[in-house]
N, C-alpha and C positions, 0 to 999 in steps of 0.2 A: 654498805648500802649502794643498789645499785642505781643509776641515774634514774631508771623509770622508776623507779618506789619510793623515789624521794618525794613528802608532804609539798604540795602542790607549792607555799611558799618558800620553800627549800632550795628549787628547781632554779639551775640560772637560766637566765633568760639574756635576750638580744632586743633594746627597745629604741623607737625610733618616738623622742619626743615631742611634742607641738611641732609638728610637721603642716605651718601654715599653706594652707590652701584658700584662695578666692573660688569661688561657687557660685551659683545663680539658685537662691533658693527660696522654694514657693510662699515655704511655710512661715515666710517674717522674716522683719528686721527691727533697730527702732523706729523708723521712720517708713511710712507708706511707700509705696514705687509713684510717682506724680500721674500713670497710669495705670486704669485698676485693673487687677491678676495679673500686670507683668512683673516678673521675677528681679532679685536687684542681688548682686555680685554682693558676695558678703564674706568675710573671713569664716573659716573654719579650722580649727586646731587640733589634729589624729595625731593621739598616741597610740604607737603599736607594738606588743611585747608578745616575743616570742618563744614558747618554751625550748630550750636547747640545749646541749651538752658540751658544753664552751672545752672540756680538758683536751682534748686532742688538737684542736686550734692551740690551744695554750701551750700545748706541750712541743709542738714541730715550729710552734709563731708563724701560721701557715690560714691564711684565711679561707683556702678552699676548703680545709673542716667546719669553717663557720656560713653564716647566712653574711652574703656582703649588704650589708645595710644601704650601701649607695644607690647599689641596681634595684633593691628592695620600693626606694623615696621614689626612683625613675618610673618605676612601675604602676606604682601607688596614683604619681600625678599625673601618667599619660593616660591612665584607667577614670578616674576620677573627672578630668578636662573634659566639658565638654558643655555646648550651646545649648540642649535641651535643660531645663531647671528642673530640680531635686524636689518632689513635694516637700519632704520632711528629709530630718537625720536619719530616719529609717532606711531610708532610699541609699543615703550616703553608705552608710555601713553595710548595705546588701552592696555596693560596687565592690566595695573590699574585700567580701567574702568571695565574689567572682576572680579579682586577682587572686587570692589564695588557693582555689581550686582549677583555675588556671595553668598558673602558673609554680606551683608549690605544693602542689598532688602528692605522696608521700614523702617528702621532705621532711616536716613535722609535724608534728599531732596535736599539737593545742596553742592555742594565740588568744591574746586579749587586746581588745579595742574599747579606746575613749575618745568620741567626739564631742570638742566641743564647739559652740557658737556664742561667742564671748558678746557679740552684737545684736542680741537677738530681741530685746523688748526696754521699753519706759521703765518697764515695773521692775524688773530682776537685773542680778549681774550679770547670769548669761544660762544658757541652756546646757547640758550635757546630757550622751546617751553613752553608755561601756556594759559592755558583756564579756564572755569569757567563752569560746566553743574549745572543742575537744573531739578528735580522730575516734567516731566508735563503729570497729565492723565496719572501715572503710566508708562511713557516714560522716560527715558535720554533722556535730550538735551543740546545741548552747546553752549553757546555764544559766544563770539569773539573768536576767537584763536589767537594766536600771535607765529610767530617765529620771532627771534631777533640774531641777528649777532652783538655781540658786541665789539665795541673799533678796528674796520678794521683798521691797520696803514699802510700808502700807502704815499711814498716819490713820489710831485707829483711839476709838474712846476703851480702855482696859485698866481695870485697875482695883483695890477694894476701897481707896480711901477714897473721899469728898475730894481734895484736889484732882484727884486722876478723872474723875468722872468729870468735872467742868472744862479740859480738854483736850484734845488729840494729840498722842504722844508717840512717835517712831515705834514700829516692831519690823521687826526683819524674820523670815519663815523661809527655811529651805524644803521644798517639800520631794522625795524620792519615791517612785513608783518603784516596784518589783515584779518582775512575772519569770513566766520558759517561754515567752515566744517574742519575736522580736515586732511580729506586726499587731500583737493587742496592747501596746500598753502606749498610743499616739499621745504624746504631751507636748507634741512644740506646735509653737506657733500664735504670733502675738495675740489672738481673738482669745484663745484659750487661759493664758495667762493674764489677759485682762479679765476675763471672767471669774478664775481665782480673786485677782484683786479687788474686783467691784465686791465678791462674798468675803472677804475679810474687812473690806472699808467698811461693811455698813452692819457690820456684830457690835455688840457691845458687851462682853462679856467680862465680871469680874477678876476672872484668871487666866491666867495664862493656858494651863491645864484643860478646860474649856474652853477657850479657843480654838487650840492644838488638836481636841477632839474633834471640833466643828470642822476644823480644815480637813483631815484624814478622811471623816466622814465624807463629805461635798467630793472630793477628792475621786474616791472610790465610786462614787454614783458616776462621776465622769467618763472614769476609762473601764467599768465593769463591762462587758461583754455577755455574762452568765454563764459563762462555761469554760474561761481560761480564767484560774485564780490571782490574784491579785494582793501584794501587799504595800503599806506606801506607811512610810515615813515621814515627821514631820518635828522638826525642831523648830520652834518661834522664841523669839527674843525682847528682852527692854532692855536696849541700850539705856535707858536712861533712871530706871527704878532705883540703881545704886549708886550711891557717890562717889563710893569704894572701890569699884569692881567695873567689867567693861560690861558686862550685862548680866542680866538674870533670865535661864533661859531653860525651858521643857524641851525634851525631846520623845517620842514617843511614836510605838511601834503598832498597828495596826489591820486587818483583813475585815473583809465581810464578816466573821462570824461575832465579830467585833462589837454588830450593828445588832443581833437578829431582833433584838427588842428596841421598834424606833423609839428613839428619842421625839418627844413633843415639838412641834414647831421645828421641825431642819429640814431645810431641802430631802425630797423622797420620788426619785424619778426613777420610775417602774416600765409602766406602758404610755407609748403613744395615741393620742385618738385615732390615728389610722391601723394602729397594731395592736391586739391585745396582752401582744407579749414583748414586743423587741423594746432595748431599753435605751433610755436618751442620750447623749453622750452632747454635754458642751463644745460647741465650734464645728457639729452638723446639724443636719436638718431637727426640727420643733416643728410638733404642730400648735398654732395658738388660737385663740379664739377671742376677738375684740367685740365689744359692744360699741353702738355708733350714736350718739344722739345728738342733735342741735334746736334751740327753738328762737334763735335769733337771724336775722338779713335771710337771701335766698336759703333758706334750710336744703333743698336738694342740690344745691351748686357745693353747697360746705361738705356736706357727707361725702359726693363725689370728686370733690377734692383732696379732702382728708384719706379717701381709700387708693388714691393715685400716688401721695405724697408716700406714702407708706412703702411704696414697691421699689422708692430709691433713697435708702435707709441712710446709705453712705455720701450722697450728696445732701443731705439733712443734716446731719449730726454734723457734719465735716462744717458745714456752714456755720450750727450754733456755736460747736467747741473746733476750730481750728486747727487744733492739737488732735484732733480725735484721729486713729486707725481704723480707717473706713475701709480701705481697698476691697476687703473679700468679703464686707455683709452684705448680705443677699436677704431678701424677703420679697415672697410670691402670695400673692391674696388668691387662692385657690378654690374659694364659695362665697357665698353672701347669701343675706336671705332678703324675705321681703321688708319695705318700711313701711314703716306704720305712723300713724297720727295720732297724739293719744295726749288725755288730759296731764297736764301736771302732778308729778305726786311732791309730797314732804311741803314744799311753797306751791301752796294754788295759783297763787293772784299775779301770774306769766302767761306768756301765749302756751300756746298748744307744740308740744315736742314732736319730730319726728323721730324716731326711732329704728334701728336695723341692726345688724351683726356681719362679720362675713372671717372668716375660717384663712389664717395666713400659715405657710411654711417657712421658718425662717431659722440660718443659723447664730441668732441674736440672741443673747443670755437675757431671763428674764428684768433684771436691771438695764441692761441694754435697751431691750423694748419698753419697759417705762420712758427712762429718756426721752427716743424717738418718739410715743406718743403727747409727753408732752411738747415736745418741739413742734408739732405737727398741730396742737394745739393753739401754739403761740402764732404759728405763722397762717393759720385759715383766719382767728381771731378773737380766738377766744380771751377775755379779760376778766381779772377775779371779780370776781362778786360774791355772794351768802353765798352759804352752803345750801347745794341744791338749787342753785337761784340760776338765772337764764345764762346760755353762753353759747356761741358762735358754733363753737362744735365740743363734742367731750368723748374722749376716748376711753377707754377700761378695758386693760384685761383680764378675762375673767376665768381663763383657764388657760394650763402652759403644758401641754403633755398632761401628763397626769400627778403634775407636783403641788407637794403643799409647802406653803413657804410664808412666812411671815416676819419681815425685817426689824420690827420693834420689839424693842430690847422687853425681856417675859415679863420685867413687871408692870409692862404698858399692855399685856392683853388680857386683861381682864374685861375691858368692855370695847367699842367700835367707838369712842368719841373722840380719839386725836389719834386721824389717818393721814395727815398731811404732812407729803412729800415718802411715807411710808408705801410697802407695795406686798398686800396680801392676796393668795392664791390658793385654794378660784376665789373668785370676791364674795366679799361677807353677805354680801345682800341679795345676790341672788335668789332668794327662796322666795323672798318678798314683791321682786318686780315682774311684774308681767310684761312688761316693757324690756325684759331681756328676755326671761323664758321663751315669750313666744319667738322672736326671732332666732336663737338656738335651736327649737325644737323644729324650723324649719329648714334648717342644715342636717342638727346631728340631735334628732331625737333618743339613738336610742346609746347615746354616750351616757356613760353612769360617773354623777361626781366622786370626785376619790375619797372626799372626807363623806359626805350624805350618804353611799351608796345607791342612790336611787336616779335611774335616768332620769335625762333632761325630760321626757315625755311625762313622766309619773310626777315631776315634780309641777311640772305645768298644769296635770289635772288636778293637782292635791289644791294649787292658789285658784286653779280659777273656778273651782266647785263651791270655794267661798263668800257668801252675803257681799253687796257693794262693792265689789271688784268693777274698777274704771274701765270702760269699752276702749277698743281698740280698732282702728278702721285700716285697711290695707289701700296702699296710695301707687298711683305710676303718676313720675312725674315725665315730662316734654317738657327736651331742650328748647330753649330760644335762636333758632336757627334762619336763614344762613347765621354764619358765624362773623362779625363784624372787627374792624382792625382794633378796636375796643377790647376783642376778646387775644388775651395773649395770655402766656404762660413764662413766668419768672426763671421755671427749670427748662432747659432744651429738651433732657428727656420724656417729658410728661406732655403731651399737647394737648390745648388752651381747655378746659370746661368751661361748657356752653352755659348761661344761664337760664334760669326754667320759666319757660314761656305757660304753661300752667300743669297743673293734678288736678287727677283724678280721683275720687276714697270711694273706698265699697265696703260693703260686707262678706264676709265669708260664713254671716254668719245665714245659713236657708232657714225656712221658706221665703221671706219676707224682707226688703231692708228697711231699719229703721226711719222713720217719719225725717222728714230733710231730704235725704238725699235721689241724686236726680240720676235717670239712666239714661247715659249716654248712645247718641245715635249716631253710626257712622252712614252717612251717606257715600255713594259708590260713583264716580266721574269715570268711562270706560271710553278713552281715546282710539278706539276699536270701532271697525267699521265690522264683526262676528262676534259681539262678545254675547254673552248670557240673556240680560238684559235690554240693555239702550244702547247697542249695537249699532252704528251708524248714526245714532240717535241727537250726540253729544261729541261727536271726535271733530268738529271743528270749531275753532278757537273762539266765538262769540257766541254759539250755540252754547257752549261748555261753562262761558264764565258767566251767562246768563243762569245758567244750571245752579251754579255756584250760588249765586245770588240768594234764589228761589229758597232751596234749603237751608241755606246760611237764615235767612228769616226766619223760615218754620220750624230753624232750632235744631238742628242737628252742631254735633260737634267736633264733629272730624269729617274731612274731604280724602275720599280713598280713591287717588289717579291709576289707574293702568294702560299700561301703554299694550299688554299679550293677551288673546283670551287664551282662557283656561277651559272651553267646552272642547269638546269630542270630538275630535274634529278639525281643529281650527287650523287653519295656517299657519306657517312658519314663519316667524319676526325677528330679524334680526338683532345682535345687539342695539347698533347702531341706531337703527331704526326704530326700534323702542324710548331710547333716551329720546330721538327729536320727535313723539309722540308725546310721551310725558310732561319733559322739563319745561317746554314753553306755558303749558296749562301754568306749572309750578310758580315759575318767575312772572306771568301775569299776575297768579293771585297776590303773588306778595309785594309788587308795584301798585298794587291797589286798584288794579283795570276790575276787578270786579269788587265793585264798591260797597262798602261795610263789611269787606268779608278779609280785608289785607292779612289780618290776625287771626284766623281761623286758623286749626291745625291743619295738618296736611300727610296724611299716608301715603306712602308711593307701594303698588299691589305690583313686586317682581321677587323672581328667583335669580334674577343676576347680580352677581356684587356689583357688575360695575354700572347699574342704571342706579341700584340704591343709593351708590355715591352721588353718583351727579346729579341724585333727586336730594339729595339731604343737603349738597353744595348751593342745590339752587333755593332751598329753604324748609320742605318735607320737613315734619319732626318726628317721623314712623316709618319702619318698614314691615309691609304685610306681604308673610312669604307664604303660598299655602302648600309649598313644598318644603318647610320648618328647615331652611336651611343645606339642605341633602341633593338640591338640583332636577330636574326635570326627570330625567330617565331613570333616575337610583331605583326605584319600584320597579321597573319593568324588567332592567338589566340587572339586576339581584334576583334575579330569580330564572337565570338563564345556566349554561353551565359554566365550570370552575371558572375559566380564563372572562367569563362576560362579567361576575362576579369580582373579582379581584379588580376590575378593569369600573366597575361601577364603585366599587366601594374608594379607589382612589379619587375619583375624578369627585367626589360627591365630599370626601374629608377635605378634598381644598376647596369647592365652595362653600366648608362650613370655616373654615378657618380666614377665610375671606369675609365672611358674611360676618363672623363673631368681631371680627378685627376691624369692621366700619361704625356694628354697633355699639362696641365699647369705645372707639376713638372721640362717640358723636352723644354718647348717654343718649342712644334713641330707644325709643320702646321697641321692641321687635313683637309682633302676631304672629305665634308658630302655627301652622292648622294641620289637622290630622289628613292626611291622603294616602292616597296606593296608586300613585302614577297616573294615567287617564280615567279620568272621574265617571267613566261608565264603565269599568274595568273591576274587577278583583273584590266582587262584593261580598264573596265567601267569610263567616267571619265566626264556623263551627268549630277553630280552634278554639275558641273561649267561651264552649258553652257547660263549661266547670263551673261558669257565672252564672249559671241559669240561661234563661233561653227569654228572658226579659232583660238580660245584662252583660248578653256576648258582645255584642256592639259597642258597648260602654268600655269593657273589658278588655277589648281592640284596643279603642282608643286610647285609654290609659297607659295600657302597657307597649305599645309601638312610638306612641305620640312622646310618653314618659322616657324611653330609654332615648331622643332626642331630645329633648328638654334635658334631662342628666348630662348627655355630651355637652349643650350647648354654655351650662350656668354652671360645670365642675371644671377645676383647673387649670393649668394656667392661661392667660389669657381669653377667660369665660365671659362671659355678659353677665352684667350683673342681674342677678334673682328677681330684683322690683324692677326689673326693665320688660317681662315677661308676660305678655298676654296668649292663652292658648285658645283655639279655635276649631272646635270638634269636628270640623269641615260637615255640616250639614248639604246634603245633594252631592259629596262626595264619596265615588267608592261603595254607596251606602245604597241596599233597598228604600222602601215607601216604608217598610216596617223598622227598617233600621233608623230612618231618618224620626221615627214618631220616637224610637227607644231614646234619642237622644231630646228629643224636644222634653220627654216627660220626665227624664234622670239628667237633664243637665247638672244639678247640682251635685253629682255623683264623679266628675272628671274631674275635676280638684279637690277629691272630698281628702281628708288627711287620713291615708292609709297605703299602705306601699303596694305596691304593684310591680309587675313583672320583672325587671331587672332592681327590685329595692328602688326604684324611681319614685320620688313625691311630687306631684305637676305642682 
């Protein structure tokens, strides 16, 4: 038989054992780096075997017919060294394969590699990854891959008898991935293996055999990709079921096809809310979906605290549990919707809730995210009380992707009455609350629940078409600003939340609002010697704060300072020069020089970040831009050629990224208004007369005003949804007949129906 026909384990081979190597790697160790995402020097152990034909070495005692294994180790470690960190073992063993094509290009035709990382997690003894490639047609290629998770030890409730079940008893689970490619089958790295281990801690399953399926299962939902196959191994063990024996132990071989008929209640992660089709993989990005309520202390101080706390997951949890591996989670609140004010449901006889939602991207297992929200919980201040009964803030997730998951053990779901400390997904009650619904269906109306089938939209019309369904009132709340040495923040990253100097509640619902409520007047202060109005009228400082006075009596409830006019015209004002127009008006009213009016709100009417700031420093609790963010000239020079274009669209994305970045630091309300540049300019508006010719105008607005408002309240670092007043800009841009379209269909600009870019105002 010749060398090359000899069965692959036949074959002598040249192997270079636990070939210790220190590393810098991304993807874990047991313990965090003390700074987070930097990499920590960690052993790693390469075995490397190589197929060869050892007899003519053996036959002369001549190593030049052999591979010198020394210059082999020299090559390995000067390839391998290096200051940039390794995401994962992947990476490692792609340096390897460059040594070998490097430097050992027809030499030999097949090699196997095992790495390991002996220090890699709390949970396991250690990670390993080995494959095997082979010379074909002058190509690398590899066969199986394997990563392995070894000896997972997880105290877990398992067992059939009455003792086993009263409590937690050692199991150990090696679980083995399989694929052909080396970059789908990602299994290291401590977030992921903690994920494994939070889904084994918290089953309770009679067998062994059933558990073993549960893991394979979860397993494969992990590193499925959809289109490169996958199979994964899993042995689990009870060291302790025998007295006799060192353990009793399942092992057991599995693939998707494995699955096609789901099993009831197990993790089922399909599609993303932002994907109809890509599939989730534990220790990347989740989309989630929290419900927000509180009806205790400043309610809007709590909610906007609770959504801040949330964005630094790993200074949270690292606080509650010490021991926690925080370094790489991340979570980004990416939407929110509006809040609302809404009676008590289940316990009447409490104050009135506010309520909202808002849309996070996180790579946090949904056990994980339990956690974190009840920590987040604990620390704004919420305290037990009845079920359903009042609390400081309450968090809920109510959707995770699009997984359904429920952690009590089967023969606890037969009904919803002992959910505590349990975590079902999406939540059971949604069908019921209006108080979630609607705030979902003003993010992601048309997401469809995975178990109901039916979007969040259809399920909102089905509850609220029903008899005595409780009203709902939409609220903007205003900070209590300036900001006092009073107001501090526990986290460095998070700065202070203001508390709420007062709300506003409306209806949404037309013609008419309900009996009570009061509509609010903003009177207009124009420190402007050309503006519109009272142009010279009021721009000096006693004239102004007498002004103040005047309609602070007659009831008005907001003061709108400007320091630029905004007519046709008008001269050019500096930054500068704006602020020392503004800010003094500011800082008198809130020294109380204009008497009974100290506490009045205060709008500041600019398009520059930097007057907003120093009108909200000096006490403003609003900023009215009637350029929504986008800067003075975007109108005019958007519509010039390519290079004015490009040159407008930059300069206008960093005054909204400015503008977004003072109104979320400060939870101010922001008034976006509809315009087209110089407000006797661009009154054209027969692109949208698809709307009819009573409803181009409308139509305008919606859809130009809307595809801002989308930029300003999607992703990351957005304003929050209830900070959001829009302003059809009447007498801007607009005819006589335009300006009447909007007076008679104002109820039409925020009606709930999508428009131009999928925009909801």
């Amino acid at each position: 038989m010749s060398p090359s026909s000899r069965p692959q384990g036949m074959q002598d081979r040249i192997r270079i054992n636990d070939l210790e190597l220190i590393l810098p790697l991304q993807s874990g160790a047991q313990w965090p780096a003390e700074e987070t995402h930097m990499p920590l020097l960690q052993p790693v152990l390469l075995t490397f075997s190589i197929g060869w034909d050892t007899r003519k070495a053996a036959q002369e005692d001549d190593l030049s017919h052999s591979i010198d294994y020394a210059t082999l180790t020299s090559r390995l470690e000067k390839k391998l060294h290096r200051d940039d960190p390794y995401d994962t073992l992947d990476e490692v063993a792609g340096a390897v394969c460059q040594v070998v094509v490097e430097d050992y290009s027809g030499t030999f035709d097949n090699f196997e590699l095992q790495i390991v990382q002996p220090k890699a997690s709390l949970f396991c003894e250690q990670f390993s990854l080995s494959y095997r490639s082979s010379l074909d047609h002058g190509q690398w290629k590899m066969s199986t891959v394997r990563h392995t998770i070894h000896n997972l030890v997880c105290p877990i409730v398992v067992g059939i008898h009455p003792h086993e079940r009263q409590a937690r008893q050692e199991t150990k689970t090696t679980i083995t991935i399989e694929t052909n490619d080396l970059a789908q089958s990602d299994l290291g790295g401590r977030i992921v293996v903690k994920h494994i281990f939070e889904s084994i801690y918290h089953s309770e399953y009679l067998t062994l055999e059933a558990l073993a399926s549960y893991v394979a299962k979860y397993v494969l939902s992990v590193v499925s990709n959809g289109t490169t196959p996958a199979k994964v191994s899993v042995s689990t063990s009870k060291p302790h079921a025998l007295s006799n024996a060192a353990s009793a132990e399942v092992v057991i071989h599995r693939d998707a096809s494995d699955y096609q008929e789901q099993e009831p209640n197990t993790p089922s992660q399909i599609d993303a809310l932002s994907s109809a089709t890509s599939t989730a993989i534990v220790g990347r990005t989740h989309t989630a979906v929290l419900a927000l309520g509180t009806n205790l202390g400043d309610r809007f101080h709590n909610i906007e605290y609770a959504v801040r706390l949330l964005e630094i997951p790993g200074e949270i949890l690292r606080e509650v549990h010490p021991e926690e591996d925080s370094s790489l989670m991340t979570l980004k609140v990416i939407d929110t919707s509006f809040l609302y004010e809404t009676e008590p449901m289940y316990v009447t006889d409490q104050p009135k809730f506010i309520n909202g939602a808002c849309v996070v991207e996180t790579n946090l297992s949904p056990l994980t995210l339990l956690r974190l929200v009840k920590a987040i919980e604990s620390i704004v201040g919420r305290v037990p009380s009845i079920r359903n009964g009042p609390r400081a803030v309450d968090l809920d997730i109510i959707f995770y992707d699009t997984l359904i998951y429920d952690t009590r053990p089967t023969r606890k779901r037969q009904n919803l009455d002992d959910l505590e400390g349990q975590l079902l997904i999406p939540h059971p009650r949604i069908t019921e609350r209006l108080f979630v619904l609607r705030p979902l269906n003003d993010m992601i109306p048309t997401f469809v629940h995975p178990a109901l089938k039916k979007s969040v939209r259809a399920l909102l019309r089905q509850l609220a078409n029903q008899p005595n369904v409780d009203k709902m009132h939409k609220t903007i709340p205003f900070p209590l600003l300036p900001l006092t040495s009073s107001d501090t923040s526990p986290y460095p990253s998070i700065p202070p939340v203001p508390r709420t100097a007062a709300y506003w509640t409306f209806t949404s619902s037309p013609p008419l609002p309900p009996k009570g409520f009061r509509t609010q007047i903003m009177a207009t202060l124009n420190t402007t010697p050309d503006s519109f109005s009272d142009g010279s009228t009021h721009n000096t400082l006693s004239t102004g704060l007498e002004y103040v006075q005047n309609v602070v009596s007659a009831g008005a409830s907001i003061i709108d300072i400007g320091g630029y006019s905004t007519r046709p015209g008008a001269e050019f004002v500096s930054t500068e020069e704006e602020i020392d127009r503004v800010v003094p008006y500011v800082k008198a009213i809130r020294t109380g020089e204009a008497h009974r009016s100290k506490d009045v709100l205060i709008s500041v009417d600019t398009f520059r970040p930097e007057v907003a700031e120093a009108a909200i420093a000096a006490g403003a609790n609003c900023i009215n831009d009637v350029y929504a963010f986008t800067g003075k000239e975007w109108f005019d020079a958007g519509h010039g050629d390519e290079n004015a274009k490009a040159t407008a669209k930059a300069e206008a994305d960093q005054v909204m990224q400015k503008m977004k970045k003072i109104a979320r630091r400060y939870a101010t309300p922001v008034v976006l208004m509809h315009s087209r540049g110089d407000a006797g300019k661009h009154k054209d508006y027969s692109a949208y007369n698809y709307a009819g010719t009573d409803g181009a105008v409308i139509e305008g607005i919606r859809s130009e005003l809307g595809a801002k408002v989308s930029r300003i309240v999607r992703g990351e670092g957005a304003v929050r949804r209830w900070s959001i007043i829009v302003d059809p800009g009447v007498g801007f841009s607009k005819t006589v007949e335009g300006n009447m379209q909007i007076l008679r269909h104002a109820d039409q600009v925020t009606a709930d129906q999508l428009i131009g870019e999928g925009c909801v105002l």
